[in-house]
Each structure stands twice: as structure tokens, then as C-alpha cells.
MDTraj code that builds the backbone (N, CA, C; nanometers):
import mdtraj as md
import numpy as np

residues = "UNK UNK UNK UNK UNK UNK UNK UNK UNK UNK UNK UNK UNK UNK UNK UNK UNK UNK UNK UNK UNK UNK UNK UNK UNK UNK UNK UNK UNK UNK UNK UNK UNK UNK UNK UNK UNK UNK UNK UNK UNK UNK UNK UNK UNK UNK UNK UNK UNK UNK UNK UNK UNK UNK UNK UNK UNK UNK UNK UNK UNK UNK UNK UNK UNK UNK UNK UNK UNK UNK UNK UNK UNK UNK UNK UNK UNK UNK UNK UNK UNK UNK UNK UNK UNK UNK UNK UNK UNK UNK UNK UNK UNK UNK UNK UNK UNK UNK UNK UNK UNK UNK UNK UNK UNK UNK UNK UNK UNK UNK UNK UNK UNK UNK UNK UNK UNK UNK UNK UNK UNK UNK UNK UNK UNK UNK UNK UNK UNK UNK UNK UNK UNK UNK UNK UNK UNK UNK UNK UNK UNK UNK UNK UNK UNK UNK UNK UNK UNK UNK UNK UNK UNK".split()
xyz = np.array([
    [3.1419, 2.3064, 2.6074],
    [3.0653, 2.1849, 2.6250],
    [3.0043, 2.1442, 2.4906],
    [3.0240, 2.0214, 2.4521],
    [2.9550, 1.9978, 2.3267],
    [2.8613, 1.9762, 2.3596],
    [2.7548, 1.9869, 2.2079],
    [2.6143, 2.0175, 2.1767],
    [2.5874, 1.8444, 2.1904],
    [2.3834, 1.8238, 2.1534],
    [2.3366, 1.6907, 2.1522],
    [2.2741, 1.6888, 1.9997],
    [2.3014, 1.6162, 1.9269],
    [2.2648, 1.5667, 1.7866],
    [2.1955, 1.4624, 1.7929],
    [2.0364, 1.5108, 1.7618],
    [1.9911, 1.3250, 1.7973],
    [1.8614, 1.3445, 1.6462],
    [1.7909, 1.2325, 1.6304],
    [1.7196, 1.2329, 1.5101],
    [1.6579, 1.0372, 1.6128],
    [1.5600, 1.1027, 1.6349],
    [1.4705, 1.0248, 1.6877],
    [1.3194, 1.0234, 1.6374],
    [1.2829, 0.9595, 1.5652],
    [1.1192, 0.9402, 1.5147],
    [1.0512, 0.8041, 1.5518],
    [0.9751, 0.8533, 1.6759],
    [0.8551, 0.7107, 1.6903],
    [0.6820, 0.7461, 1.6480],
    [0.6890, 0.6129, 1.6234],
    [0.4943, 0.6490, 1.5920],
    [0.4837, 0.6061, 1.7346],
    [0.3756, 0.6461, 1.7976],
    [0.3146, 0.6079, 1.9171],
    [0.1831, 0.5980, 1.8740],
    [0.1096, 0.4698, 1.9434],
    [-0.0206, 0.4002, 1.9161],
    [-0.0819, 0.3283, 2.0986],
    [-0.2129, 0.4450, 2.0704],
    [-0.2402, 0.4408, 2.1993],
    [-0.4094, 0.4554, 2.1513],
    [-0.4623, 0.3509, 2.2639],
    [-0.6327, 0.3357, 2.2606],
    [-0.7231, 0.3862, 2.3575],
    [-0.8576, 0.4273, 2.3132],
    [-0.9330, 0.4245, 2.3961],
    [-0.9504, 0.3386, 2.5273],
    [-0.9741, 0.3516, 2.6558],
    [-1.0096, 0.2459, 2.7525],
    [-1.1117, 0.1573, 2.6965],
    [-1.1388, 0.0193, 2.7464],
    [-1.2016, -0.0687, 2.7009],
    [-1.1955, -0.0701, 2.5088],
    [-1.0938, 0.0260, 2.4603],
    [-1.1608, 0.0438, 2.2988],
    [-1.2608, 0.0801, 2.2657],
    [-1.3628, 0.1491, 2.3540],
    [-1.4874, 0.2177, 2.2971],
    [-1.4086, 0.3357, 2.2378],
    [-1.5302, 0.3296, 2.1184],
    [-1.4923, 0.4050, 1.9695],
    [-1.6141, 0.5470, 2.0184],
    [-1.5107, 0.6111, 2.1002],
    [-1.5715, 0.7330, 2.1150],
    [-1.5399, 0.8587, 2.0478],
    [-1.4340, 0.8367, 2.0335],
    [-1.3642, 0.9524, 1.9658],
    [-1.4709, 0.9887, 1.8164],
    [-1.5749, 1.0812, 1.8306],
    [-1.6259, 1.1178, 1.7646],
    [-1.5607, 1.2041, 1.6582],
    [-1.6253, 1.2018, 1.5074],
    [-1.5783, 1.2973, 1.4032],
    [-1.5898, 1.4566, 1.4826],
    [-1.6862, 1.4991, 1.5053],
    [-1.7084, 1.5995, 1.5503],
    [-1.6096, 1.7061, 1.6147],
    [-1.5441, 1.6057, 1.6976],
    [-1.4517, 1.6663, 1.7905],
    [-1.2513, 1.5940, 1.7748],
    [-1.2939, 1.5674, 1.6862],
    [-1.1508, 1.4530, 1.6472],
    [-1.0482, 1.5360, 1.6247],
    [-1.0642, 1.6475, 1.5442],
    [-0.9409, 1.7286, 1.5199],
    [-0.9112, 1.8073, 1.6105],
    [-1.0230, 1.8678, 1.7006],
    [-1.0145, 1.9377, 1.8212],
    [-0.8986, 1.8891, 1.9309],
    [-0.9177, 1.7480, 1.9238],
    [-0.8578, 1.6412, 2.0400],
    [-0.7325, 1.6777, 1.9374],
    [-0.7167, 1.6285, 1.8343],
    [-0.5427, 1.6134, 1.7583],
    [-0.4807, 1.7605, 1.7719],
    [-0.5685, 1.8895, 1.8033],
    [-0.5050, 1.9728, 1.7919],
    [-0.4724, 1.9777, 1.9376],
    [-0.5268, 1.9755, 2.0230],
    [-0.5269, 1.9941, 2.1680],
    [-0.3840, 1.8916, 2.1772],
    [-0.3659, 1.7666, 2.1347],
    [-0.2619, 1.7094, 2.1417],
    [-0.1388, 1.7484, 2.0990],
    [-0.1349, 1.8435, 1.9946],
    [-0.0290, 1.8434, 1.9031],
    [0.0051, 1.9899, 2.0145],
    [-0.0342, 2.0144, 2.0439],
    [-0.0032, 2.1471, 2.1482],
    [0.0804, 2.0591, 2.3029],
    [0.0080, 1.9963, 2.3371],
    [0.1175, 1.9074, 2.4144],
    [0.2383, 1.8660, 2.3927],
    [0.2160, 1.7828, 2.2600],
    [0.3672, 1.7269, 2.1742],
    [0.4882, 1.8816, 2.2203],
    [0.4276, 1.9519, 2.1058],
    [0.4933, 2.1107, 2.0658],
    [0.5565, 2.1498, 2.2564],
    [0.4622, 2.1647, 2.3225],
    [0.5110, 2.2111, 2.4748],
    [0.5738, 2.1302, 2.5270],
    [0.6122, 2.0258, 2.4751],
    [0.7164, 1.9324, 2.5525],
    [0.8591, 1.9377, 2.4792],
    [0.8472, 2.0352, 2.3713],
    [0.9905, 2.0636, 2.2591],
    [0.9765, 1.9312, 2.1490],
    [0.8982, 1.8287, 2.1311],
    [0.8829, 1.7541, 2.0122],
    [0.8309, 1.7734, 1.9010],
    [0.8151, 1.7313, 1.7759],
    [0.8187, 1.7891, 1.6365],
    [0.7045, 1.6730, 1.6231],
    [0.5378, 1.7057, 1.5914],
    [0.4675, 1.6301, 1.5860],
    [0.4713, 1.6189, 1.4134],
    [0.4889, 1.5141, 1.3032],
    [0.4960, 1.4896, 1.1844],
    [0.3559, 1.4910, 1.1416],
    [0.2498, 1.3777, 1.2124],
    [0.0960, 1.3489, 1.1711],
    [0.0125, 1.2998, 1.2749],
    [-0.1001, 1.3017, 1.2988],
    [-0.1123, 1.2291, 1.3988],
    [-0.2962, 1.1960, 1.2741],
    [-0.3232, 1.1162, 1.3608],
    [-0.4842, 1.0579, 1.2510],
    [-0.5140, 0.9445, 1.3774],
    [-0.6114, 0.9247, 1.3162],
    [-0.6934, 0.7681, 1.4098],
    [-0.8159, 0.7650, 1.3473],
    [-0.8696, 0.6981, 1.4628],
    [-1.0027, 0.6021, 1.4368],
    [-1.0980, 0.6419, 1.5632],
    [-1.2096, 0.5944, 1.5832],
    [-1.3059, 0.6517, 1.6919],
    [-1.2516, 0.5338, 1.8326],
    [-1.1574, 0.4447, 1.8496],
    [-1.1028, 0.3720, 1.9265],
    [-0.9408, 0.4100, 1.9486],
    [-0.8830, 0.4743, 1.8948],
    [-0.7356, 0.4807, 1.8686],
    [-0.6648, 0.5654, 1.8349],
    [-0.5527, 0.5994, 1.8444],
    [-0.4796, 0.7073, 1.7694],
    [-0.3533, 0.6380, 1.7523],
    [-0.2566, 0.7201, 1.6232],
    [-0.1595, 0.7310, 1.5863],
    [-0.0891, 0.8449, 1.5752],
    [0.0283, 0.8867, 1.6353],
    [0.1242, 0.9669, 1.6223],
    [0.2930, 0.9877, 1.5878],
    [0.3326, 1.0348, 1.4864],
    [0.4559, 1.0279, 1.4160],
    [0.5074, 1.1666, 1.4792],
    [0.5974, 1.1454, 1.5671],
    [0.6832, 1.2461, 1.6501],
    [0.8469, 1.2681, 1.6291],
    [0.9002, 1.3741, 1.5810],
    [1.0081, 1.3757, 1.6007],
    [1.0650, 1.4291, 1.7987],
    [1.1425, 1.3035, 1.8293],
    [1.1406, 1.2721, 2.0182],
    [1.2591, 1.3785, 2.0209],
    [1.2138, 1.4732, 2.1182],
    [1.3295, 1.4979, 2.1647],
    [1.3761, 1.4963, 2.2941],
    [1.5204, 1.4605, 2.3267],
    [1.5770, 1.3604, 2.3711],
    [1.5836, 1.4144, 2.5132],
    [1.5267, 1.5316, 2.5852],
    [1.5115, 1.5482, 2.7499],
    [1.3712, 1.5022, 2.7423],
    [1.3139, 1.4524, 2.7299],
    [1.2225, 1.3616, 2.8391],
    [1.2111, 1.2376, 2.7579],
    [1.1580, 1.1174, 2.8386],
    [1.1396, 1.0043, 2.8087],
    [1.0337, 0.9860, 2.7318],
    [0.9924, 0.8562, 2.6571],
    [0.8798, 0.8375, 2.5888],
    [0.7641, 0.8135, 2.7124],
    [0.8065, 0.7076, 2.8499],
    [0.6882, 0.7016, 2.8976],
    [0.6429, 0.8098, 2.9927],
    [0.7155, 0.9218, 3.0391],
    [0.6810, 1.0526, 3.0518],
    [0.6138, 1.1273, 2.9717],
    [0.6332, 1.1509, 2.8251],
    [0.5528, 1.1978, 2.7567],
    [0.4212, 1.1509, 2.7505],
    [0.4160, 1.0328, 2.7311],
    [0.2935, 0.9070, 2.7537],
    [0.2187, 0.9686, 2.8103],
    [0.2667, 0.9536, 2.9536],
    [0.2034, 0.9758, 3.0657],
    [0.1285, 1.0995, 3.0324],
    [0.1948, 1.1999, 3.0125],
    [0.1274, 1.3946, 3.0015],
    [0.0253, 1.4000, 2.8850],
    [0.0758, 1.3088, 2.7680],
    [-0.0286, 1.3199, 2.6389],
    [-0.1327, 1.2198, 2.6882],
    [-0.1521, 1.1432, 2.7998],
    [-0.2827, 1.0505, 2.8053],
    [-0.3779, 1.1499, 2.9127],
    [-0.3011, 1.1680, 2.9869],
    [-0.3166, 1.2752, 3.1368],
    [-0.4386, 1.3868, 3.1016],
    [-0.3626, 1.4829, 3.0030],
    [-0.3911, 1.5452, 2.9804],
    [-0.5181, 1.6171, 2.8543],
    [-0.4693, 1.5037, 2.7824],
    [-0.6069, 1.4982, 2.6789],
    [-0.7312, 1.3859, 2.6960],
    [-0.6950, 1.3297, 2.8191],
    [-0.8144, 1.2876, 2.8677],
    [-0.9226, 1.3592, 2.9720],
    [-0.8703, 1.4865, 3.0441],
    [-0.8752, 1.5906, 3.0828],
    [-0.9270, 1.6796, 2.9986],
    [-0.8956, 1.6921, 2.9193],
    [-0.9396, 1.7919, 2.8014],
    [-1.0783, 1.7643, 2.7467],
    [-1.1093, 1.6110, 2.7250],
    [-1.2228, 1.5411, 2.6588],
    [-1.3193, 1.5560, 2.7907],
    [-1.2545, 1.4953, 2.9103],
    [-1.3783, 1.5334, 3.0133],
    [-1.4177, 1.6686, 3.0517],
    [-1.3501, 1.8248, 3.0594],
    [-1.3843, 1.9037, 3.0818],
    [-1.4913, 1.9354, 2.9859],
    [-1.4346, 1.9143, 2.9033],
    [-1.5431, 1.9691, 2.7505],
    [-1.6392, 1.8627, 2.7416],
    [-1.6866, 1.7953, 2.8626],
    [-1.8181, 1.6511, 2.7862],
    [-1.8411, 1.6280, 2.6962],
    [-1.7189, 1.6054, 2.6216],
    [-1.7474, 1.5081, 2.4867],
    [-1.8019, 1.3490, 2.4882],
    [-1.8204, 1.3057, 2.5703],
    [-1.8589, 1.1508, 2.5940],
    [-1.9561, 1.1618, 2.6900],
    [-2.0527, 1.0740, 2.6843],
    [-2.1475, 1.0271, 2.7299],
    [-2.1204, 0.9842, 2.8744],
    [-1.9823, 0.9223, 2.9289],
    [-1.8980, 0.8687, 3.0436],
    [-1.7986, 0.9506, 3.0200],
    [-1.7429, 0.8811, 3.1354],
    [-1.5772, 0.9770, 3.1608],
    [-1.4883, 0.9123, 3.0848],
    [-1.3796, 0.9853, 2.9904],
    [-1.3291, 0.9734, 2.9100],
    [-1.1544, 0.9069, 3.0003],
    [-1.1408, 0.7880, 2.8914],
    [-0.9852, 0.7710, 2.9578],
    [-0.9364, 0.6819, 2.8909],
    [-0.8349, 0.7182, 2.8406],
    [-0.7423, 0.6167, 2.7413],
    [-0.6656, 0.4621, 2.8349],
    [-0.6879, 0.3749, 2.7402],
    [-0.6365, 0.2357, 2.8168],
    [-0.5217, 0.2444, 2.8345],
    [-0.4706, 0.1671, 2.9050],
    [-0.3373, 0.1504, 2.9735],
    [-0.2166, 0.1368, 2.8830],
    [-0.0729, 0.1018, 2.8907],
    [-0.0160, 0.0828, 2.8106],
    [-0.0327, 0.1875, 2.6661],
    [0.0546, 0.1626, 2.5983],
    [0.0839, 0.1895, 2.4231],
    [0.1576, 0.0924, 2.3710],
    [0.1748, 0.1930, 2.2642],
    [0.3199, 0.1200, 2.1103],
    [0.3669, 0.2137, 2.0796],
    [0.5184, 0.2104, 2.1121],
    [0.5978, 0.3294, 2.0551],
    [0.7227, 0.2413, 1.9568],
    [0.7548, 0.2802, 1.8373],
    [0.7890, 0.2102, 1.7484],
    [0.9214, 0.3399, 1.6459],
    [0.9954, 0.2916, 1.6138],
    [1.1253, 0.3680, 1.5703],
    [1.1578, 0.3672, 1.4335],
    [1.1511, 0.4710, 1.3363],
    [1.1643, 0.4192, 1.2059],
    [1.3091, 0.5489, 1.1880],
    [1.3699, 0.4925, 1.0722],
    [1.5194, 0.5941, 1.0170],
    [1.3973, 0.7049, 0.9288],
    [1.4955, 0.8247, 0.9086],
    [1.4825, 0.9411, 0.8518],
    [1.4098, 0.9002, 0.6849],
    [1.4293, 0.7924, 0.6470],
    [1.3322, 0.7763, 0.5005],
    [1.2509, 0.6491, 0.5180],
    [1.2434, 0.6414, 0.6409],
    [1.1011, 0.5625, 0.6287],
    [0.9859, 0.6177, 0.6595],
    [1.0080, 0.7663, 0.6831],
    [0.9527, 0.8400, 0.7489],
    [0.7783, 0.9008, 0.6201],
    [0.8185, 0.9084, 0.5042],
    [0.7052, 0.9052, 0.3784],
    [0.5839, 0.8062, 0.3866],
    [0.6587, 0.6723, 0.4039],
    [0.5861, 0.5729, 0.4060],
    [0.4853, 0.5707, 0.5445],
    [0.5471, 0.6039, 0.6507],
    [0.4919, 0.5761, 0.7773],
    [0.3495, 0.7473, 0.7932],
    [0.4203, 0.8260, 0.7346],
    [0.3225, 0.9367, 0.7490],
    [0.1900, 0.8918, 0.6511],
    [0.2248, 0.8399, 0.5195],
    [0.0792, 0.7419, 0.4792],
    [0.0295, 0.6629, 0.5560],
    [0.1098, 0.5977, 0.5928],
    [0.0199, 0.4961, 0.6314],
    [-0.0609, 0.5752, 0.7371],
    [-0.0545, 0.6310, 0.8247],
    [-0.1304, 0.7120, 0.9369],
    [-0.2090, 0.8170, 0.8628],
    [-0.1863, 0.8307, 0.7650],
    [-0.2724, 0.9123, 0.6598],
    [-0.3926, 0.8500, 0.6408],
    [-0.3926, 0.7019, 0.6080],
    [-0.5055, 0.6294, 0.6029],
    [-0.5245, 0.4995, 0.6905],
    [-0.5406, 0.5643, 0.7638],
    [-0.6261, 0.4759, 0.9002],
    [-0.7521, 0.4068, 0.8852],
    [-0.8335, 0.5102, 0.7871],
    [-0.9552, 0.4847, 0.7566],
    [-0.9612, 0.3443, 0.6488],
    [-0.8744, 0.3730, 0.5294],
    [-0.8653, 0.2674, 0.4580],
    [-0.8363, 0.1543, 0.5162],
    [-0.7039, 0.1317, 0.6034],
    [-0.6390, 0.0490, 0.6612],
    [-0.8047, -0.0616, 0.7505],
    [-0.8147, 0.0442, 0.8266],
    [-0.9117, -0.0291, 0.8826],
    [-1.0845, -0.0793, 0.8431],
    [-1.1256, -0.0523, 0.7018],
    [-1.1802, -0.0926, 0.6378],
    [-1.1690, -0.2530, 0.6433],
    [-1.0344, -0.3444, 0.6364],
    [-1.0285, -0.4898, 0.6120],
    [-0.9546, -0.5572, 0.7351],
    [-0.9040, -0.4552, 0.8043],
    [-0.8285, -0.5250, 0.9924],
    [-0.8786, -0.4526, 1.0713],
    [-0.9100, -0.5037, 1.1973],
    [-0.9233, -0.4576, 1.3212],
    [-0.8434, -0.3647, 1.3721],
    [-0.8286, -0.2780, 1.4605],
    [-0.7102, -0.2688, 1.5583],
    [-0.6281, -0.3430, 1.5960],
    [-0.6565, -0.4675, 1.6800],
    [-0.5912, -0.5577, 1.7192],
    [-0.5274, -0.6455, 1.6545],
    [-0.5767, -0.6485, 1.4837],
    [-0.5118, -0.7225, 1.4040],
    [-0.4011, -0.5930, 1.3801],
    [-0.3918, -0.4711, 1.3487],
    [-0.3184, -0.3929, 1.3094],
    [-0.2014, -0.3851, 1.4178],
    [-0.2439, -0.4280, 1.5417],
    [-0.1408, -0.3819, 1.6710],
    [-0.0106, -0.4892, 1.6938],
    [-0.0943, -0.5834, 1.6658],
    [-0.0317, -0.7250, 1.6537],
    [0.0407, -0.7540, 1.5194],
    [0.0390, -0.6659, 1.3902],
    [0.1168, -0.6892, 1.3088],
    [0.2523, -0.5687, 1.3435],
    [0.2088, -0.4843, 1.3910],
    [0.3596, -0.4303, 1.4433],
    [0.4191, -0.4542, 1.5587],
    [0.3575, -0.5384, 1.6508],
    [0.4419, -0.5852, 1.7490],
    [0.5578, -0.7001, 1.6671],
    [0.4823, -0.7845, 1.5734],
    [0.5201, -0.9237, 1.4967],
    [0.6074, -0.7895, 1.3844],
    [0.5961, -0.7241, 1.3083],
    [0.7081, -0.6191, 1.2562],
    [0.8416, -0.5740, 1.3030],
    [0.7834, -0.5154, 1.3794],
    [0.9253, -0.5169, 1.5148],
    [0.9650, -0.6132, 1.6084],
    [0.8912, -0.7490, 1.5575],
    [0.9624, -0.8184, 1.6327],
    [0.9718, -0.8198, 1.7641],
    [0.9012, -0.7778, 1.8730],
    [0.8564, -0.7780, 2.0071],
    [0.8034, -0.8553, 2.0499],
    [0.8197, -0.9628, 2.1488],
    [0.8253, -1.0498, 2.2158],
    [0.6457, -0.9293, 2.3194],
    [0.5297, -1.0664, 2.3324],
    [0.4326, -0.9784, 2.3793],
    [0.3519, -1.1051, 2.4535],
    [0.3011, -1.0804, 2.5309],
    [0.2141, -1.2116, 2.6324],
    [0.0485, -1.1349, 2.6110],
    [-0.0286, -1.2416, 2.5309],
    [-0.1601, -1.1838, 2.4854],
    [-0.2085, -1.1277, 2.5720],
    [-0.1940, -1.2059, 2.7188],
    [-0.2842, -1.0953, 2.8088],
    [-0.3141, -1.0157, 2.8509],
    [-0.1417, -0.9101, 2.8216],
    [-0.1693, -0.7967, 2.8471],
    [-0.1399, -0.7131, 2.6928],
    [-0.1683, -0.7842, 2.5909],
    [-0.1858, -0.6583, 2.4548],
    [-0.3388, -0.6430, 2.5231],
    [-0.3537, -0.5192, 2.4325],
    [-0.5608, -0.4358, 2.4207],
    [-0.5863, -0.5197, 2.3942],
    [-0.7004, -0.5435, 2.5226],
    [-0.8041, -0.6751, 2.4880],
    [-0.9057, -0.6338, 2.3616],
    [-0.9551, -0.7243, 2.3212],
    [-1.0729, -0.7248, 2.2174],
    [-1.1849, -0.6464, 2.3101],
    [-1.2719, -0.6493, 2.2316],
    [-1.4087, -0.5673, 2.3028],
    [-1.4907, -0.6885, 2.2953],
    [-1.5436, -0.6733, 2.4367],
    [-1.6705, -0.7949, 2.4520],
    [-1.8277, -0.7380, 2.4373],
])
top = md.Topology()
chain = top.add_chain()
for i, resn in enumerate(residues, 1):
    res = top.add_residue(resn, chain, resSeq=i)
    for name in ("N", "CA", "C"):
        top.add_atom(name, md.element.get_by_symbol(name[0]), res)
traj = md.Trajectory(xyz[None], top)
């Protein structure tokens, strides 16, 4: 029986509910490590992962028995679970609906691990929503405002 050869890399970009910027310094790497242990137990190759106190970013090498919105599902599931057992938040912790999962070739792969390198810089002069909306408009994805992450009121 022949073997499966695949080379799959998405960033996945997924927010806080409502975008409250909870994700405290304190506990931020705790959460990325707790995540990257998910990635790893599902057989995927986590590259970087970084964020913001509203957001995260993750550069995954996919591998190809389970789906992206299965994984979704277990990495939101579960590390929102993780944040509420451990009362890290003031409320109950739960990531908003939806993501962005996005596909780059084997050497775009430098560029994209910076850029998730600096999140912090990045978001110094754009929003989230300005940042979310330039890679939907990047990739070229067809999107109905009402259901991208609303703004915060």
C-alpha cells in the first residue's frame, strides 16, 4: 500500500469571545504551552504560536488525518477548559466563534513565523480587526461583515 506525502502549513487565527483582552501576560505562555500539547497530541508540528491579550496566532505543520475544523474544535474546547479550571479570568473563559485558517508554501514559512513573532509590534499601529480583514482581503476571501469578529462595544 503506498505511503501519504503531504506538506501542509496553516496559520490559524482565533479570538477571545466578545474580544475581551483577557489573556493575561501572566499566564500567556502557560495557555501556548497547554496548547502546543494539544497541537503535538493530535500528530501536528506546532512552528510558533504568539498573540495578544484578545487573540492568538498559530503556524502548524497539518497533518492530514484530521480536519482543520476538528482540530478547531479540540484546541478551542479544550484550552478554554484549561483557562476555566485554573480561574484565570475574572468570568468564564471562551473563545469566539469561528477562526482564520490560512495556507502558505514551504518558504513562506520565515516570513510568516515573524510576523507572529511580532504581534506586539504589529499591533502597536492596527487593530485586530484591521489585521483580520487584511488577510481575509490577502487571500482573497469573499467575507459578509456580519459575521467577521465584531468590534468591541
Amino acid at each position: 500500500m503506498p505511503n501519504t506525502y503531504t506538506q501542509i502549513h496553516l496559520q490559524l487565527v482565533f479570538a477571545v469571545k466578545h474580544r475581551a483582552a483577557v489573556i493575561a501576560p501572566a499566564w500567556k505562555y502557560d495557555l501556548y504551552n497547554y496548547m502546543t500539547g494539544i497541537i503535538h497530541n493530535h500528530n501536528h508540528k506546532l512552528l510558533i504560536i504568539n498573540g495578544m491579550p484578545d487573540h492568538v496566532h498559530l503556524l502548524i505543520g497539518m497533518h492530514p488525518t484530521q480536519s482543520v475544523s476538528t482540530l478547531m474544535q479540540q484546541l478551542k474546547q479544550d484550552s478554554s477548559k484549561w483557562v476555566n479550571d485554573n480561574r484565570l479570568t475574572g468570568s468564564r473563559f471562551a473563545w469566539q466563534e469561528g477562526y482564520g485558517a490560512f495556507s502558505y508554501g514551504k518558504s513562506q514559512l520565515p516570513a510568516v513565523i515573524q510576523y507572529i513573532e511580532d504581534q506586539e509590534e504589529h499591533h502597536r499601529t492596527r487593530t485586530f480587526l484591521e489585521e483580520y480583514r487584511r488577510f481575509l482581503d490577502v487571500f482573497d476571501i469573499d467575507y459578509e461583515e456580519q459575521y467577521i469578529f465584531k468590534p468591541l462595544e
